[in-house]
FIKOLZA-1660 file (N, C-alpha, C; in steps of 0.1 Angstrom, whole numbers, plus 5000, padded with zeros to 4 digits):
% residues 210
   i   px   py   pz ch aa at
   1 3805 8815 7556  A  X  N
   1 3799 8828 7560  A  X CA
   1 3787 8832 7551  A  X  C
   2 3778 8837 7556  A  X  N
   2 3766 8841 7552  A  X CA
   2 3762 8854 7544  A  X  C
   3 3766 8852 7530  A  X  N
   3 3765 8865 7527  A  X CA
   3 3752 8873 7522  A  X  C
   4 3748 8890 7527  A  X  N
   4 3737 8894 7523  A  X CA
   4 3740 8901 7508  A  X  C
   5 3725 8904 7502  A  X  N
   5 3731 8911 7488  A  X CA
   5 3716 8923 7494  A  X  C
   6 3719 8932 7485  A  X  N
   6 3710 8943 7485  A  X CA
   6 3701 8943 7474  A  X  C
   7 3684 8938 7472  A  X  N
   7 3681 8935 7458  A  X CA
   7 3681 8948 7454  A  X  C
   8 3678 8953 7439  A  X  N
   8 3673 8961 7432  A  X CA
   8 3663 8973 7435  A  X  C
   9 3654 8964 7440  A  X  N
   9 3640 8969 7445  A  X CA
   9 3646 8977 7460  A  X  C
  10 3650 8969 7468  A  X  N
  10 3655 8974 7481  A  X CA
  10 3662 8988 7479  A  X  C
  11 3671 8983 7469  A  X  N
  11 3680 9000 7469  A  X CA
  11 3675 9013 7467  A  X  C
  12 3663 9009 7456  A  X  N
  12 3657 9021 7448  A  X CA
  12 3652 9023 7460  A  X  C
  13 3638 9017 7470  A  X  N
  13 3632 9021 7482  A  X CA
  13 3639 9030 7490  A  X  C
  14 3657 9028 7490  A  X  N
  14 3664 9034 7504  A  X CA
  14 3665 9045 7494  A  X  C
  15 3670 9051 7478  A  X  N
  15 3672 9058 7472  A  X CA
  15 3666 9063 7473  A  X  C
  16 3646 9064 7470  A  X  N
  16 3642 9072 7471  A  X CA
  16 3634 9078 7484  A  X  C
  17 3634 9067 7494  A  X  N
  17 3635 9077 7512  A  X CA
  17 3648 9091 7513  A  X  C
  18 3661 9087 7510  A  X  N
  18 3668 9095 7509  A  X CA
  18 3667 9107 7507  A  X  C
  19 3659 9103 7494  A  X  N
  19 3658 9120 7484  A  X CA
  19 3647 9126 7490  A  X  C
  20 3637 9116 7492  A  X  N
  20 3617 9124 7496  A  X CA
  20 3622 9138 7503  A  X  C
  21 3632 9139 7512  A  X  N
  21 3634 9151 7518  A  X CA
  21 3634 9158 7514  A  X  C
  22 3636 9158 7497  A  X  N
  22 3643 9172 7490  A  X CA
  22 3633 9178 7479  A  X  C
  23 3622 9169 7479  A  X  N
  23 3605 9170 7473  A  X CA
  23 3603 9184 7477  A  X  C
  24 3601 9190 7469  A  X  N
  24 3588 9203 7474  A  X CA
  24 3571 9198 7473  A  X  C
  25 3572 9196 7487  A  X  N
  25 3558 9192 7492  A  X CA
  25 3553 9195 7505  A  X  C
  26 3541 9193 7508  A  X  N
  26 3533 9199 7523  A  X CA
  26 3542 9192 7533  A  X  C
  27 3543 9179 7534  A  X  N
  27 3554 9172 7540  A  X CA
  27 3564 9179 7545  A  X  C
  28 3573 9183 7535  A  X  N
  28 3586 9185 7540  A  X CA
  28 3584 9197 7542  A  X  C
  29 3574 9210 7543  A  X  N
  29 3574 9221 7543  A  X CA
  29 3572 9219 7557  A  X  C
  30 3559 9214 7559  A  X  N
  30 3557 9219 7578  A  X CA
  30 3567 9208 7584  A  X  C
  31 3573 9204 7584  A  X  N
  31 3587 9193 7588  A  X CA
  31 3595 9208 7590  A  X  C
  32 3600 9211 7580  A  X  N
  32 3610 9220 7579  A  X CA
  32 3608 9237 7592  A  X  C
  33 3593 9237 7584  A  X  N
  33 3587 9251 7596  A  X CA
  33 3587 9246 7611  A  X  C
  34 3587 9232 7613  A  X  N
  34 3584 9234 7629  A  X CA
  34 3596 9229 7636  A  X  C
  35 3605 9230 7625  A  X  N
  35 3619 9228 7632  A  X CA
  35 3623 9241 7635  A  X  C
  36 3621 9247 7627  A  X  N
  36 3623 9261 7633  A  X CA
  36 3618 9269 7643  A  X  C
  37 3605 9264 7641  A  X  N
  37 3594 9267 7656  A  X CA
  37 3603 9271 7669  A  X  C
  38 3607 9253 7666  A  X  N
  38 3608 9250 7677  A  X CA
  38 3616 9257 7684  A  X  C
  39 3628 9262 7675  A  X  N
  39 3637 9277 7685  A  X CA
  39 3629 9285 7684  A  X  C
  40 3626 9295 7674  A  X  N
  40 3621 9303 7676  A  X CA
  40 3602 9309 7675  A  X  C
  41 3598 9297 7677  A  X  N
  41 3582 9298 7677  A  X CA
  41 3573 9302 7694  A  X  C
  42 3583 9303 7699  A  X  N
  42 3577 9309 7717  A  X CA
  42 3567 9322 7717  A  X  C
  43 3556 9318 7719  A  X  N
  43 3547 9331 7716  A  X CA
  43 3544 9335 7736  A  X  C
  44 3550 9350 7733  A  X  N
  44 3549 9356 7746  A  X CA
  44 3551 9369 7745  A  X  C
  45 3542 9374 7756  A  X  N
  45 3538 9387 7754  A  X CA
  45 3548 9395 7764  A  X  C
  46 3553 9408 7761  A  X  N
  46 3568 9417 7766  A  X CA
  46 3558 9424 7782  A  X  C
  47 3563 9422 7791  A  X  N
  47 3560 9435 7801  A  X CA
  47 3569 9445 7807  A  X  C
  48 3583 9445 7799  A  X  N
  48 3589 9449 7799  A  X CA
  48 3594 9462 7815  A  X  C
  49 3592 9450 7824  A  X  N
  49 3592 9454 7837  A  X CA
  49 3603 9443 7844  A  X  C
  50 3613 9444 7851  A  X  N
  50 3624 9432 7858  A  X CA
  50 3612 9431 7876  A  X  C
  51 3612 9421 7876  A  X  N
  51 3605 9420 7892  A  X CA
  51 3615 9419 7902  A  X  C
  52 3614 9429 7916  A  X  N
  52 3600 9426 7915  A  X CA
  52 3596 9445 7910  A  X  C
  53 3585 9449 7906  A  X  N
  53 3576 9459 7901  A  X CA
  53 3571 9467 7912  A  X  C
  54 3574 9477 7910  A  X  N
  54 3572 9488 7924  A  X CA
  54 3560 9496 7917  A  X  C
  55 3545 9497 7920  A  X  N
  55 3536 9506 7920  A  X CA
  55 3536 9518 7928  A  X  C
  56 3531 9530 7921  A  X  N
  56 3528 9538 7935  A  X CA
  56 3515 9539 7938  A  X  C
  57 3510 9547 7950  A  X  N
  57 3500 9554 7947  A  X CA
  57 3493 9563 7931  A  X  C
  58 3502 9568 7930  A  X  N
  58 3495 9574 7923  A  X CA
  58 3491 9570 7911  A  X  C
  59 3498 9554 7903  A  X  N
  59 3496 9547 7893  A  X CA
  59 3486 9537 7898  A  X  C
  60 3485 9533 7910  A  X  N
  60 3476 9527 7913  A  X CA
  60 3462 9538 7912  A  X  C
  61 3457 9549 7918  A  X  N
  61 3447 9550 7919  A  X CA
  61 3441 9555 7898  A  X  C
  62 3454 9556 7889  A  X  N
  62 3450 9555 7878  A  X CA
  62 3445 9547 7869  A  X  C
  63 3453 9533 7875  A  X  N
  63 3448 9521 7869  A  X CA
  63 3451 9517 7856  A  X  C
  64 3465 9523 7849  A  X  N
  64 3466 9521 7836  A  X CA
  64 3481 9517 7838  A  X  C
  65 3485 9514 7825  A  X  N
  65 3498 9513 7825  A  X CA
  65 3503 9495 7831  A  X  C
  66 3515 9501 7838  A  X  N
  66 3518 9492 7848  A  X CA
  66 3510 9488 7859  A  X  C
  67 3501 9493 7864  A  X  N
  67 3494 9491 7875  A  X CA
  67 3487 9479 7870  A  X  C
  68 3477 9485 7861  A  X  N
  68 3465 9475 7854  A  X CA
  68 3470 9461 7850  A  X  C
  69 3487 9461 7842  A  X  N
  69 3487 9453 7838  A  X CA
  69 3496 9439 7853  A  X  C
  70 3497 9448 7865  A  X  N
  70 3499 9442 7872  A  X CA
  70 3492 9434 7880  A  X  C
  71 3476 9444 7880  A  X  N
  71 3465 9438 7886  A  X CA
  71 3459 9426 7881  A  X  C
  72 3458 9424 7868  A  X  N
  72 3457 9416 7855  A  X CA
  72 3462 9401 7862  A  X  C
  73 3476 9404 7861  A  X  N
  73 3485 9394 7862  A  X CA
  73 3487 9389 7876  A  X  C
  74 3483 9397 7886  A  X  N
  74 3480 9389 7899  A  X CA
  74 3466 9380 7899  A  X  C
  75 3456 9387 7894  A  X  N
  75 3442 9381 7892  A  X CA
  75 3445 9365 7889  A  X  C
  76 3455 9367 7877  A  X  N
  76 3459 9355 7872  A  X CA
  76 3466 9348 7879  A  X  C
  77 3473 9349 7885  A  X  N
  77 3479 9339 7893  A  X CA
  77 3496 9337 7889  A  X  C
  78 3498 9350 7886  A  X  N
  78 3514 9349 7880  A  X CA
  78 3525 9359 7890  A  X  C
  79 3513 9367 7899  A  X  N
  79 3526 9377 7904  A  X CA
  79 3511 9376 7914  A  X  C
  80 3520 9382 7930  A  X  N
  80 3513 9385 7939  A  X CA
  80 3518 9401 7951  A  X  C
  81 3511 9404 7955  A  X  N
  81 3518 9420 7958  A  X CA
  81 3519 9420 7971  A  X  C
  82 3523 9433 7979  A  X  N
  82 3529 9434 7993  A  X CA
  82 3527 9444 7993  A  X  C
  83 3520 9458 8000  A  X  N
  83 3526 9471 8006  A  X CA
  83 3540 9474 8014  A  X  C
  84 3547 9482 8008  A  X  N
  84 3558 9489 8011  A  X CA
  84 3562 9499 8005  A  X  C
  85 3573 9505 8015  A  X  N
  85 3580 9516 8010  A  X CA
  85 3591 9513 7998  A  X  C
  86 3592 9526 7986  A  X  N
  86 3604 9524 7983  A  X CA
  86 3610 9533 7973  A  X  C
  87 3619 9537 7973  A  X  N
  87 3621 9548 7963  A  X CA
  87 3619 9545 7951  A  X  C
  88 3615 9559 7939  A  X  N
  88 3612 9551 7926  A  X CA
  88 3615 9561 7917  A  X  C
  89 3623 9555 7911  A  X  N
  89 3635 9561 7901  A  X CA
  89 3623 9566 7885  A  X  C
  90 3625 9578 7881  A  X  N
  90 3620 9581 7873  A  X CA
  90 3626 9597 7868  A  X  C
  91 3618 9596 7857  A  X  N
  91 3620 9610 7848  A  X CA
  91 3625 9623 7862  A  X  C
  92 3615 9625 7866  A  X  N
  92 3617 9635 7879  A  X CA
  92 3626 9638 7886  A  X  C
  93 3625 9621 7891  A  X  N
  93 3639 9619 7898  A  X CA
  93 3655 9626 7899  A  X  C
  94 3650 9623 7884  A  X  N
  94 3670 9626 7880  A  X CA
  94 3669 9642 7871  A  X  C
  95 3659 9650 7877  A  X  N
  95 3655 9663 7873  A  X CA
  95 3657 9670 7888  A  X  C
  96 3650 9665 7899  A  X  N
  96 3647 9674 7910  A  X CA
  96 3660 9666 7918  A  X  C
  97 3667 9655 7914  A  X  N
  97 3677 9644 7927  A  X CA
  97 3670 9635 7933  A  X  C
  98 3672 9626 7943  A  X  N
  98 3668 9618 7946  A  X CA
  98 3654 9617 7955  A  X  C
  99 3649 9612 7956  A  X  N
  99 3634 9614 7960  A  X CA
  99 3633 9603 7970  A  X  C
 100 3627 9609 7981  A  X  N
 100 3626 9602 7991  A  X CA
 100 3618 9587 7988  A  X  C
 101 3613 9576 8000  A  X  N
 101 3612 9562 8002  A  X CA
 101 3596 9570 8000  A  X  C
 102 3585 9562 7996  A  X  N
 102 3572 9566 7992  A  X CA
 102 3565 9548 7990  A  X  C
 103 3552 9553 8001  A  X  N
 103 3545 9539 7996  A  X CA
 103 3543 9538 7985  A  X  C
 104 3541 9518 7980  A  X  N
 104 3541 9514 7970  A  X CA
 104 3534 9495 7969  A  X  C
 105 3531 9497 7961  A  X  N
 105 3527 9482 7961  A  X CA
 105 3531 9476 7953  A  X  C
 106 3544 9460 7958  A  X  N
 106 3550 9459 7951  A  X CA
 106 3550 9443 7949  A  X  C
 107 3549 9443 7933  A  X  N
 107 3548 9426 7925  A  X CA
 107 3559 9420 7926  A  X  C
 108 3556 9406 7930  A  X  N
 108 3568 9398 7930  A  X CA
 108 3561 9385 7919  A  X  C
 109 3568 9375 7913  A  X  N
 109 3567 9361 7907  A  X CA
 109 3560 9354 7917  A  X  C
 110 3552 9347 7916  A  X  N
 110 3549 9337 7923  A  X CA
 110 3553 9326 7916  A  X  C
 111 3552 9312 7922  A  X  N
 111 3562 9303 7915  A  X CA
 111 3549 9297 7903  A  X  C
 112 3538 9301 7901  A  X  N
 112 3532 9297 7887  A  X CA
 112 3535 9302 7877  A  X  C
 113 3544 9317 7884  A  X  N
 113 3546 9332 7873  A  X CA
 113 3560 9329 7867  A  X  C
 114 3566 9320 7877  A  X  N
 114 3581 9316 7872  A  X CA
 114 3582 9309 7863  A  X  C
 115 3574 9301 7862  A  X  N
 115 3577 9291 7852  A  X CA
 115 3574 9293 7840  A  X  C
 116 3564 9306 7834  A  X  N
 116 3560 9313 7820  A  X CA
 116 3570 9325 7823  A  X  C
 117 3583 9332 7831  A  X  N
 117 3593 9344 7828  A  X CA
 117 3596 9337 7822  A  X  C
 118 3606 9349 7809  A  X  N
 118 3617 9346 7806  A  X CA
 118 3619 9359 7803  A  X  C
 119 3633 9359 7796  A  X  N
 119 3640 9369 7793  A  X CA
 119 3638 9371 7780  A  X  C
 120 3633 9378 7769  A  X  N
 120 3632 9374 7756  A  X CA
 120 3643 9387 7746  A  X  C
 121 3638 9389 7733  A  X  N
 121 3647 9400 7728  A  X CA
 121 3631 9409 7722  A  X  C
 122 3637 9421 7726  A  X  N
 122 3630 9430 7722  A  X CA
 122 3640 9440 7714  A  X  C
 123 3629 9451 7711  A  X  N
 123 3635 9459 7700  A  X CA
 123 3648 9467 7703  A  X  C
 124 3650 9467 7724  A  X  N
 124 3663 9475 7727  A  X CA
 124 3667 9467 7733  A  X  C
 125 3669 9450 7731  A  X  N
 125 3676 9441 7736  A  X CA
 125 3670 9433 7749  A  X  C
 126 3676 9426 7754  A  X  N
 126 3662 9417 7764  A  X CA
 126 3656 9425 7773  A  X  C
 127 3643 9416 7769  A  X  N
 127 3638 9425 7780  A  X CA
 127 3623 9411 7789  A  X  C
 128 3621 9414 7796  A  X  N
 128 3609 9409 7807  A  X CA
 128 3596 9403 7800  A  X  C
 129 3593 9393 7797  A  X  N
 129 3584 9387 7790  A  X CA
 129 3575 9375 7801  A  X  C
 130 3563 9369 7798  A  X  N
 130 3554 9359 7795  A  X CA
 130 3554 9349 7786  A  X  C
 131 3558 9338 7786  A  X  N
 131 3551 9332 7775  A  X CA
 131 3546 9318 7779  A  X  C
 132 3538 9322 7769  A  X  N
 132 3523 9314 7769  A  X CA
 132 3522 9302 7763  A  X  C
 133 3527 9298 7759  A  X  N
 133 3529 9282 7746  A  X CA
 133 3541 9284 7729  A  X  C
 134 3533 9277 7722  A  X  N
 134 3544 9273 7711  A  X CA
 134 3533 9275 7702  A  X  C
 135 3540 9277 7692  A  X  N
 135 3537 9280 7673  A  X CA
 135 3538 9265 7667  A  X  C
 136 3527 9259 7661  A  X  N
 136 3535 9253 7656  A  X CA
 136 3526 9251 7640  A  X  C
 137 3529 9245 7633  A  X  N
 137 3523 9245 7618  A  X CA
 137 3509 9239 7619  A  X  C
 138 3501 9242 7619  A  X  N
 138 3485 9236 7616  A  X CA
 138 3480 9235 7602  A  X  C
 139 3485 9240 7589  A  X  N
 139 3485 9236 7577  A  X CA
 139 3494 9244 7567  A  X  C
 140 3498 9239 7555  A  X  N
 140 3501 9247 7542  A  X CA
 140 3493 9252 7539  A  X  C
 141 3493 9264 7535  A  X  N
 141 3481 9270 7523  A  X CA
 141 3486 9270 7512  A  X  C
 142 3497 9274 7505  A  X  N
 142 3500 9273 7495  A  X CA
 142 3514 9275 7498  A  X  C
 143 3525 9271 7482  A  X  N
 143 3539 9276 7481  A  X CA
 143 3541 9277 7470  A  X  C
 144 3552 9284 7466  A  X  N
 144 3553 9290 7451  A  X CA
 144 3565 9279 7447  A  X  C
 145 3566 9280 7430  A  X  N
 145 3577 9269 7429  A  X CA
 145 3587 9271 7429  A  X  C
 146 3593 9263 7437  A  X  N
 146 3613 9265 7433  A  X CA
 146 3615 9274 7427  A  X  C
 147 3622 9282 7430  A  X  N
 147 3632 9287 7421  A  X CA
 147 3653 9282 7424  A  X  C
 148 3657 9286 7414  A  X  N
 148 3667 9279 7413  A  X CA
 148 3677 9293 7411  A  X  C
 149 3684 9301 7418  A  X  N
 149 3695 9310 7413  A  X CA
 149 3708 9307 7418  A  X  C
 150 3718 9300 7410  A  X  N
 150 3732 9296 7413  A  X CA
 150 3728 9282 7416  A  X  C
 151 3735 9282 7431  A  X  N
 151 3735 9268 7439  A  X CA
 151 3729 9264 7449  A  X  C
 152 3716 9279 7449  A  X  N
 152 3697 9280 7461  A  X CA
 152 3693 9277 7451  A  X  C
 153 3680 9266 7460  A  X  N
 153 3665 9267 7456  A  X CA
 153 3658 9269 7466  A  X  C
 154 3648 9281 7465  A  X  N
 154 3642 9285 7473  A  X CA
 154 3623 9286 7472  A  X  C
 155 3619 9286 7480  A  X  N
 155 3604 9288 7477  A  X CA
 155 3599 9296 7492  A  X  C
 156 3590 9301 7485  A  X  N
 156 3577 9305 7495  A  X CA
 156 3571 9300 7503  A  X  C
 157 3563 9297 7517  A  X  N
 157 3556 9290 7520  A  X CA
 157 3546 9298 7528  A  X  C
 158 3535 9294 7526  A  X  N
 158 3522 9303 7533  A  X CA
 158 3517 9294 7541  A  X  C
 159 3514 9293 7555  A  X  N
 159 3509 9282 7564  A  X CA
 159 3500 9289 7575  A  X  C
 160 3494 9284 7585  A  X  N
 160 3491 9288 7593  A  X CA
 160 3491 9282 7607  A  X  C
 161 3490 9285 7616  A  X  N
 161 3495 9278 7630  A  X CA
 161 3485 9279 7638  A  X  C
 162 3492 9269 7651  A  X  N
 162 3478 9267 7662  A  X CA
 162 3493 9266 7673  A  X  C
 163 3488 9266 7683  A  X  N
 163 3498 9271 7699  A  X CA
 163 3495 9254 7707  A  X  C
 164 3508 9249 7710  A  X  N
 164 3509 9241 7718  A  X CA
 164 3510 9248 7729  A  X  C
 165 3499 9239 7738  A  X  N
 165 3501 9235 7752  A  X CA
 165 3504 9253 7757  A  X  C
 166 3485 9259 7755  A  X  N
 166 3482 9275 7754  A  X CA
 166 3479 9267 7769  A  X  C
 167 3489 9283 7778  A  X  N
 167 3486 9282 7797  A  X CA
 167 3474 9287 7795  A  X  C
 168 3466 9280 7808  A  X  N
 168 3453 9281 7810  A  X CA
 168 3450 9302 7812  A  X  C
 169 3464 9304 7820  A  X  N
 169 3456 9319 7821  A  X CA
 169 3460 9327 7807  A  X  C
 170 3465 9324 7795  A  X  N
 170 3463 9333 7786  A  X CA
 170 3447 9335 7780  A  X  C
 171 3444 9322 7782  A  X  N
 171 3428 9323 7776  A  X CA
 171 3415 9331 7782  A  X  C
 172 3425 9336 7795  A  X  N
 172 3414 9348 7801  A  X CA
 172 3410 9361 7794  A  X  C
 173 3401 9361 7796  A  X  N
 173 3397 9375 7784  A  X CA
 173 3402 9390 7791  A  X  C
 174 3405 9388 7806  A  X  N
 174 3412 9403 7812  A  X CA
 174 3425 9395 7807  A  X  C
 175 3431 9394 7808  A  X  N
 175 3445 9392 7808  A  X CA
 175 3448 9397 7791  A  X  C
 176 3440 9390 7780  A  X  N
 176 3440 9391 7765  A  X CA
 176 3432 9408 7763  A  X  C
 177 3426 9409 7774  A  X  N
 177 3422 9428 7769  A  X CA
 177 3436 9439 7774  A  X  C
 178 3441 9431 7781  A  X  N
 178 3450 9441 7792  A  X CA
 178 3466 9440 7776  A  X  C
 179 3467 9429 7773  A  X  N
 179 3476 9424 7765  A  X CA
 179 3474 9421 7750  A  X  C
 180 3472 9433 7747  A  X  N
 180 3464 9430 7729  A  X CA
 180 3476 9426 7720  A  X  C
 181 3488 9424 7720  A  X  N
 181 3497 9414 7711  A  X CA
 181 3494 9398 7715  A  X  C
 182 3489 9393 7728  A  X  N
 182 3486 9381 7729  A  X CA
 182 3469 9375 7725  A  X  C
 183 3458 9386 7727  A  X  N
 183 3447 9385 7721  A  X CA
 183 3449 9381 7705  A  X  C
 184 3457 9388 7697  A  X  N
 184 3458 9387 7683  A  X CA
 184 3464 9375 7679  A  X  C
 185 3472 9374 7687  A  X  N
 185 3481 9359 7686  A  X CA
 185 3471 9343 7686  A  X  C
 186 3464 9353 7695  A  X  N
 186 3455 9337 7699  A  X CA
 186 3440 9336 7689  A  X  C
 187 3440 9352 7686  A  X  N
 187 3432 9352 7679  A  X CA
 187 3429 9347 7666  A  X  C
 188 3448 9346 7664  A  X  N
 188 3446 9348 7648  A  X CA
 188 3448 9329 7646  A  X  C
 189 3448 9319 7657  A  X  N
 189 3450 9306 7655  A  X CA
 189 3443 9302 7643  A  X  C
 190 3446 9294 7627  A  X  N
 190 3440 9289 7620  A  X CA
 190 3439 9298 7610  A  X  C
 191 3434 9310 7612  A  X  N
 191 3429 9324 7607  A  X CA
 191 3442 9329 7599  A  X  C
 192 3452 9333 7608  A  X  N
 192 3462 9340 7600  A  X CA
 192 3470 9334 7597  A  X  C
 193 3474 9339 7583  A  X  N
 193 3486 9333 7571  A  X CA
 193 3502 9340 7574  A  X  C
 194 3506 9329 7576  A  X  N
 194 3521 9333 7579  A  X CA
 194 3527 9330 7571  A  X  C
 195 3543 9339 7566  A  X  N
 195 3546 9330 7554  A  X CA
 195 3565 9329 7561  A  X  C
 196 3570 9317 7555  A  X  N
 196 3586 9320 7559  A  X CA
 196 3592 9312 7544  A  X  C
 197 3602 9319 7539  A  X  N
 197 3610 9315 7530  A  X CA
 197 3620 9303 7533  A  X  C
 198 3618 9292 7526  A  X  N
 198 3627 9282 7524  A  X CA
 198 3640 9280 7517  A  X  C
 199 3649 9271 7520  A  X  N
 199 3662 9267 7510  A  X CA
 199 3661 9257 7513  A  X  C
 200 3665 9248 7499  A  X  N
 200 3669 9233 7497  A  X CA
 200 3679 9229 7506  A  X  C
 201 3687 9225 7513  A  X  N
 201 3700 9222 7516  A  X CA
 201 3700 9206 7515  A  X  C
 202 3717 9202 7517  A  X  N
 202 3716 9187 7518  A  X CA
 202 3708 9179 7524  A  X  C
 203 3705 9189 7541  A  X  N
 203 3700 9175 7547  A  X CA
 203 3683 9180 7543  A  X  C
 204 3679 9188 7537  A  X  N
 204 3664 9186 7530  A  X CA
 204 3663 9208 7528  A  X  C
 205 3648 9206 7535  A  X  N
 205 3642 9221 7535  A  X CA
 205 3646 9227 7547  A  X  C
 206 3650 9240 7546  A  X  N
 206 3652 9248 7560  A  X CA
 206 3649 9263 7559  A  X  C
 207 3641 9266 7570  A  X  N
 207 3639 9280 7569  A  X CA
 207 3651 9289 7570  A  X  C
 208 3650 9299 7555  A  X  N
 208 3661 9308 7556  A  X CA
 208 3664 9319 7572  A  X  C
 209 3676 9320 7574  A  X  N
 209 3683 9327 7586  A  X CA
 209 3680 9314 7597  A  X  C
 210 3679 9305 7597  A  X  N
 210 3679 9293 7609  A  X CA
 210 3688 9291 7618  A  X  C
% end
């Protein structure tokens, strides 16, 4: 029978692949940040509207609000509208009773629009979103060193990002005027410093609350 041995040199090589994980270095920082990205790095902007979206008259001929941002978004190729009737539940409403059936122009998904919904979490629980691509690490700027309290080590990390696979219509400039959380987003590619706190664990670096 053929026996193998493990030389010296071999072991130390697999020893120290093992450990590199646990380096504090640019390596294992953006390793660690785009793992987390990847759940939670979805950059999308809230319209906090369920479709389909009932306009009236009278928000139509204002052009703000909901209206604008529906116009926006049909221009784009994400929602497309219909004239009809339909009741529309509001402040008033439930002051004066129910309020009769009233033209309206009303947004529905088109199936380009479907495929950037989702449901996301907002500040009063989910709510009606866009999203437009991914976060992901485009470099370290800097990180602070280890610190060590108890049985954490933790560090700082300052980086900055660029957006996977940005839909062609966020790059429109009505859509990014109508939507100033996604202008900033896109704006700030390269530019803005983001920072997320790290911990050592067994299997390497992980962004803390993961």
């Amino acid at each position: 029978m053929r026996r193998f041995f493990l030389s010296p040199v071999a072991g130390l090589l697999i020893l120290t692949a093992c450990s590199s994980v646990n380096k504090p270095n640019d390596t294992n920082f953006k390793i660690a940040i785009n793992r987390y990205l990847t759940k939670h790095g979805e950059a999308c902007t809230e319209t906090g509207k369920q479709f389909p979206v009932d306009v009236t008259e009278t928000e139509q001929r204002l052009q703000a609000g909901t209206a604008s941002q529906m116009a926006v978004l049909e221009q784009a190729g994400l929602v497309r509208s219909s004239n009809t009737t339909a009741v529309v539940h509001g402040m008033t409403n439930t002051l004066r009773g129910l309020a009769p059936p009233q033209p309206v122009k009303r947004y529905e998904l088109t199936s380009e629009g479907q495929k950037y919904f989702r449901q996301t979490s907002g500040m009063f629980g989910q709510t009606a979103s866009f999203c437009y691509g991914e976060k992901t690490v485009e470099s370290i700027v800097k990180w602070t060193e280890p610190v060590t309290m108890g049985a954490a080590t933790q560090t700082e990390v300052t980086y900055t990002y660029k957006i996977a696979d940005l839909a062609p219509w966020a790059e429109r400039p009505d859509v990014q005027r109508e939507f100033g959380d996604m202008r900033s987003i896109i704006n700030g590619i390269s530019r803005s410093n983001e920072i997320a706190d790290l911990q050592l664990t067994n299997q390497g670096w992980e962004v803390l609350g993961q």
